[in-house]
C-alpha positions in Angstrom: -27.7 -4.3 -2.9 -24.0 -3.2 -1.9 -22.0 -2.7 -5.1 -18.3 -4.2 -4.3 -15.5 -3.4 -7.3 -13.0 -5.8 -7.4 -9.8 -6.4 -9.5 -8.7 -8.9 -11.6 -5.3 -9.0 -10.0 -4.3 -12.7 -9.1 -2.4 -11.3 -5.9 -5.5 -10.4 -4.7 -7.8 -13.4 -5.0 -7.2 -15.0 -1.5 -9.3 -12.2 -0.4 -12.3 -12.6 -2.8 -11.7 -15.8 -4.5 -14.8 -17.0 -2.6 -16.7 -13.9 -3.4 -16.6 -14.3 -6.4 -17.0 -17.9 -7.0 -20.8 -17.7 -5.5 -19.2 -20.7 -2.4 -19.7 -17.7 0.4 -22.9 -16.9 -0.3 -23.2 -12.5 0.3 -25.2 -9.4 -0.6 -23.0 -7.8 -2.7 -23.1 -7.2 -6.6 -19.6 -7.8 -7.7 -17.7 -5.6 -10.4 -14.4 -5.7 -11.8 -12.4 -3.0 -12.9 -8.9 -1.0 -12.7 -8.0 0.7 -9.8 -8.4 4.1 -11.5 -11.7 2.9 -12.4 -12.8 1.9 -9.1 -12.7 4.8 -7.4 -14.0 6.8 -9.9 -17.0 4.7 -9.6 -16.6 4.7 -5.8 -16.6 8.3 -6.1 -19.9 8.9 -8.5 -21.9 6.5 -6.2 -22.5 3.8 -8.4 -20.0 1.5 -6.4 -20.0 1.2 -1.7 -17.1 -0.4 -1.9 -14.0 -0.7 -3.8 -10.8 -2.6 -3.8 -7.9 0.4 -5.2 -4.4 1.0 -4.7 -2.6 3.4 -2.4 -1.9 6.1 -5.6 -5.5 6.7 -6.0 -6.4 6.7 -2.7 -3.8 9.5 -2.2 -5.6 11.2 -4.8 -9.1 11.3 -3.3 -8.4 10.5 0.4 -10.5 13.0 1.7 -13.9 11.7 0.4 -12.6 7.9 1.4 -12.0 5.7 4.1 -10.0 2.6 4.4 -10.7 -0.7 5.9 -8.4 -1.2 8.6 -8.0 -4.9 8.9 -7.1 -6.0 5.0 -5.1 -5.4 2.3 -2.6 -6.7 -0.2 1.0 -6.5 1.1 4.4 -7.5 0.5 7.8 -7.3 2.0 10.5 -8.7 -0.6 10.0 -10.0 -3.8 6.5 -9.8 -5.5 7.0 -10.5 -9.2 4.1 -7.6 -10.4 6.2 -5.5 -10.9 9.0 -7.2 -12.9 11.8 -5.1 -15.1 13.6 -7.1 -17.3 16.7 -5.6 -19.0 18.9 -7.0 -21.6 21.8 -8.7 -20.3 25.3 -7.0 -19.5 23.5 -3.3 -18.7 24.6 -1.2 -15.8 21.6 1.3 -17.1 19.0 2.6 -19.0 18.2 5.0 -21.8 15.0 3.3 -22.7 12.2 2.2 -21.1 9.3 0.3 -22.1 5.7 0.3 -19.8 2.0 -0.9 -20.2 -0.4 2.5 -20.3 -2.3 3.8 -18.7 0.2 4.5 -16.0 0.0 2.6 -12.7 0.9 2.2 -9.1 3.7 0.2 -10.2 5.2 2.4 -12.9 5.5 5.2 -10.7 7.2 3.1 -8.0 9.3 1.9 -10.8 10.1 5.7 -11.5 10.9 7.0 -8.8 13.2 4.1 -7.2 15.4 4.3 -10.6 15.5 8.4 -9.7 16.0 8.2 -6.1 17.8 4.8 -5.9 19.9 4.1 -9.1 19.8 8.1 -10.6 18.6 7.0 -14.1 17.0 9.7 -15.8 14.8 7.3 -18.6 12.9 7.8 -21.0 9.5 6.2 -20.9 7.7 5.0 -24.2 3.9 3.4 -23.3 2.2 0.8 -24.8 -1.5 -0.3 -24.4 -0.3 -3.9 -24.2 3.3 -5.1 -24.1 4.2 -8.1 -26.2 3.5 -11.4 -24.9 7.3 -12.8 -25.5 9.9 -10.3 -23.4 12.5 -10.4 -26.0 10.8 -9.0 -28.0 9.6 -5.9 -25.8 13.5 -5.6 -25.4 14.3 -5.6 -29.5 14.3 -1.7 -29.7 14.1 -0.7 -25.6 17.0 -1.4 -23.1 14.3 -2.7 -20.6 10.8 -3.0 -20.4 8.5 -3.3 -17.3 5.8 -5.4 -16.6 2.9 -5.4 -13.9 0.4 -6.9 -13.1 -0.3 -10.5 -13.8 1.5 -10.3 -17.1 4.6 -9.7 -14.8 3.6 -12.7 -12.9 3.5 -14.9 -16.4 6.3 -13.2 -17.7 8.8 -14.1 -14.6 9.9 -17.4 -15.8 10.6 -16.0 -19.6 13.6 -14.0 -18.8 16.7 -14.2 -16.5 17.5 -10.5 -16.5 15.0 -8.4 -14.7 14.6 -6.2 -10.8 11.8 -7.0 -8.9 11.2 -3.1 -8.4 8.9 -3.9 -5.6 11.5 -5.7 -4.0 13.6 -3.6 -4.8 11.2 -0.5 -3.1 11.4 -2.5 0.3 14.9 -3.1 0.5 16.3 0.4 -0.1 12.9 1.9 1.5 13.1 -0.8 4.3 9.5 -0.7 4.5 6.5 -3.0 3.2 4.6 -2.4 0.1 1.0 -2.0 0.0 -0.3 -3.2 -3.2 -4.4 -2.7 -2.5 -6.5 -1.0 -0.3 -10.2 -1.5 0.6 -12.3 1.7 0.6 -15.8 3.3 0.7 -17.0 7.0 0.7 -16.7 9.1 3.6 -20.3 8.6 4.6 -20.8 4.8 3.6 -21.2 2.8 6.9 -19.3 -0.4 5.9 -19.9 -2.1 9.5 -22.5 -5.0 8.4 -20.0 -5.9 5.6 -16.2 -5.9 7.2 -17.6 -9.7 8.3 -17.9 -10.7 4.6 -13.9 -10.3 3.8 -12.9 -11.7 7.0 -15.1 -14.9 5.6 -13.9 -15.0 2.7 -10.2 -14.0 3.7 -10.7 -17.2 6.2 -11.9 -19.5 3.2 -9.3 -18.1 1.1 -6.3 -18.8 3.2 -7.3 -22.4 3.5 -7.7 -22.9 0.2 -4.6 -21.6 -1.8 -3.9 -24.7 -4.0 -7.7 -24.6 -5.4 -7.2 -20.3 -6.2 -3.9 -21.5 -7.9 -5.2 -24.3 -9.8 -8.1 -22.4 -11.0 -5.7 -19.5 -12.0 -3.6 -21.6 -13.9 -5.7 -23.1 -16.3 -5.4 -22.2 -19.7 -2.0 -20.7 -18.8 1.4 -21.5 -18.9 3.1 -21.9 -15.9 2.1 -24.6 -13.7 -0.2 -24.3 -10.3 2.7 -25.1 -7.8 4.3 -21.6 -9.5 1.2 -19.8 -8.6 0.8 -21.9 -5.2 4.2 -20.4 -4.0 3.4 -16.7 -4.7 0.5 -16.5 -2.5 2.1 -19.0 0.5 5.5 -17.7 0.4 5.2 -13.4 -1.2 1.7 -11.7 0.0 -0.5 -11.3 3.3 -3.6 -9.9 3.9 -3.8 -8.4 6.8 -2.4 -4.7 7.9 0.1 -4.3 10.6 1.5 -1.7 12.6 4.0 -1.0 10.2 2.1 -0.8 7.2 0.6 2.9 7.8 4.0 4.2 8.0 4.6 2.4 5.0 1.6 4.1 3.0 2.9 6.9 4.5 6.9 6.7 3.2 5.3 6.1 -0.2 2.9 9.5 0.0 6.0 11.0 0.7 7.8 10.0 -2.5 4.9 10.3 -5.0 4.5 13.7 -3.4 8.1 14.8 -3.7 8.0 13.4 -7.2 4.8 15.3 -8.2 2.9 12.5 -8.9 0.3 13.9 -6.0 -1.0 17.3 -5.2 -0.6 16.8 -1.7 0.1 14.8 1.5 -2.8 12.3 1.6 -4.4 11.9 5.5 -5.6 8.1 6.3 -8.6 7.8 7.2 -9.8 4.6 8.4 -13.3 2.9 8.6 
């Protein structure tokens, strides 16, 4: 059986909401872990296929390849990757961010550096507090990813959506996640089930909100809006340059070893 590792990222659900749910019915054994995680499972052979973001797959591009007809993408605001800032700041001395480090802290990084010139310093935490005031009682800001950010968004007035921020100054897209295999995996009887599932996904937004939203706070019209109005699915000519741009920077920045080549299924 074909072992797929997933995420638990809400951003990405309209591509494997129905995976995972057991209403497609496929051959694959699902997993869920971190990106990190992923692809070191990808790369030991005891996952086929992975979902990752661009930052490891710049790290191990030559023993992947990507899947050229989906991924997680954004243009403007994305709210997971959310700093909020107490009110009346022009910049920061003090940072706090969830460890271990991300795709999203490093973008967050790097456009204070190259966009705003803020030399900060970074304290991590495993988990940030729930309540963003009080991540900002002893830090001038605090970041949040993820689907924390996503929760977070409505708590606090104050924040950059360093994403958006990213495609604005960048003027490029934002790839958030890749799907990837090993070098030698031949993916081609399985491209069909994501484009399924991608196709029951899409139709079916408000039922991946709702089911998101229970047992949470905000409501499933916020969660509705996200994934109608902030994300698509599908690559376009402009997202390899994109990938691309952002090699670039993490390169520059010495985040990478060295300019990643893409590789594509």
């Amino acid at each position: 059986m074909t072992k797929l590792g997933l995420t638990n990222d809400f951003i990405l659900k309209p591509l494997t909401f129905y995976l995972e749910n057991q209403q497609l019915p496929h051959s694959f054994q699902l997993e869920h872990h971190s990106p990190a995680r992923n692809v070191q499972l990808l790369l030991n052979g005891h996952l086929d296929i992975a979902v990752i973001s661009p930052l490891e797959y710049a790290r191990h591009s030559s023993e992947l390849k990507i899947l050229p007809d989906f991924a997680v993408v954004s243009s403007r605001e994305s709210r997971v990757a959310l700093l909020f800032f107490k009110e009346n700041l022009s910049t920061f001395q003090n940072v706090l961010y969830p460890v271990p480090e991300n795709m999203y802290y490093h973008l967050t990084r790097i456009a204070l550096l190259e966009f705003y010139e803020m030399d900060i310093q970074w304290t991590g935490r495993e988990q940030l507090p729930a309540e963003v005031e009080v991540a900002l009682q002893n830090y001038d800001a605090a970041l949040y990813t993820g689907n924390e950010a996503i929760d977070a968004f409505v708590q606090f007035d104050t924040h950059l959506d360093m994403v958006e921020e990213w495609c604005d100054k960048s003027a490029v897209p934002f790839v958030h996640f890749l799907i990837v295999s090993r070098q030698e995996f031949k993916p081609d009887p399985f491209v069909d089930w994501f484009a399924r599932s991608y196709e029951s996904g899409k139709r079916n937004l408000l039922k991946i909100a709702e089911s998101h939203a229970e047992g949470r706070i905000n409501p499933a019209g916020y969660y509705l809006e996200i994934l109608q109005e902030m994300y698509r699915y599908t690559l376009g000519e402009d997202d390899p340059p994109a990938l691309k741009e952002m090699f670039n920077f993490l390169y520059y920045y010495g985040v990478i070893d060295f300019l990643p080549e893409l590789h594509w299924w």
